[in-house]
N, C-alpha and C positions, 0 to 999 in steps of 0.2 A: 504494500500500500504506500502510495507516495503520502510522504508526511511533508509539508511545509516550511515547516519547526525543524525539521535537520537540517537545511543548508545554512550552516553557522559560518560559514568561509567566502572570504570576497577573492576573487579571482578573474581575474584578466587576460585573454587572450591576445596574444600581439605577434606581431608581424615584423621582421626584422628587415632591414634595410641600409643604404649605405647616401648621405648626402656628400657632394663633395663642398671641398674645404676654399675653395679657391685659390687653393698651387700645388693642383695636381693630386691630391691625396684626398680620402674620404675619411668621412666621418660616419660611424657608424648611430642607427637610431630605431629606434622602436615605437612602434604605429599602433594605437589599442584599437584591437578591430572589435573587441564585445568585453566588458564588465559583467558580471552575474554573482550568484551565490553558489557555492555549493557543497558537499558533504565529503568530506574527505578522511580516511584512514590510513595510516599505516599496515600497509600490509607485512605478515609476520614472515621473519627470516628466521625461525629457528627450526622450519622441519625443511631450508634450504641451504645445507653447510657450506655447499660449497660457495654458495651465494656471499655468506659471511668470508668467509675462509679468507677467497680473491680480493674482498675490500669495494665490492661494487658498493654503488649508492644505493642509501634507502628508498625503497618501491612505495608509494602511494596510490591509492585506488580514490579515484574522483569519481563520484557522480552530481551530473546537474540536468536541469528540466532542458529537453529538447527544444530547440528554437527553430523556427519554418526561414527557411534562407540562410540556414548558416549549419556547418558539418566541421565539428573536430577533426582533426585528419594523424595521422603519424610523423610526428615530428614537429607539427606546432606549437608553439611556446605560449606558456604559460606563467604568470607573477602571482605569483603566492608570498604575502607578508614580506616584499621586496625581496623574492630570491627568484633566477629564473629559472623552469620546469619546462621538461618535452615530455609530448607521449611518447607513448614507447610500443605502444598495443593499437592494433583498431578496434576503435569506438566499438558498441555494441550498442543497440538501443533496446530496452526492458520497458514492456508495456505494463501499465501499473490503472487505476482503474479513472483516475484523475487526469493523468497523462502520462508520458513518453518521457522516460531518463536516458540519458548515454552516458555510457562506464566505457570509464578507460583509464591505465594507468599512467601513472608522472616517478618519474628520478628526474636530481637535481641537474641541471643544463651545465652548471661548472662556468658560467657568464656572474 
């Protein structure tokens, strides 16, 4: 059942970019294509050792309400509490009886 009341997280999708500088070099910059809420956990790394072991980033599992004209995709970046995040999965959309959520996970982008 979609609950309302869980999207406790503001999260920003954006789109990266490069202006130039005016001699010759760019400036890189980041364009918010959509603002929302949404529900986010950490996903558990201890029945994945190896996951630990290697020192990868911690895995988060996002869900937010489906929006008409606009699609998550693999590799879009995401601001979470100023850090920046990629998926890493494709979306998924879960029908729920209210509306349409898309799950998908985030590690940190290292930006």
């Amino acid at each position: 059942m979609l609950r309302v009341g869980k999207y406790d997280h503001k999260i920003t999708f954006v789109n990266f970019g490069q202006v130039s500088n005016g001699s010759g070099g760019y400036i890189p910059t980041y364009t918010d294509l959509l603002t929302t809420k949404a529900d986010i956990i950490q996903l558990k790394q201890s029945r994945q050792l190896e996951q630990v072991q290697l020192g990868l980033p911690t895995a988060y599992r996002v869900r937010v309400q489906k929006r008409k004209g606009f699609e998550p995709i693999v590799g879009m970046l995401i601001k979470w509490n100023d850090v920046m995040f990629a998926i890493i999965n494709t979306p998924t959309v879960e029908n729920t009886r209210v509306g349409q959520e898309c799950i998908f996970d985030i590690v940190n982008d290292g930006t």
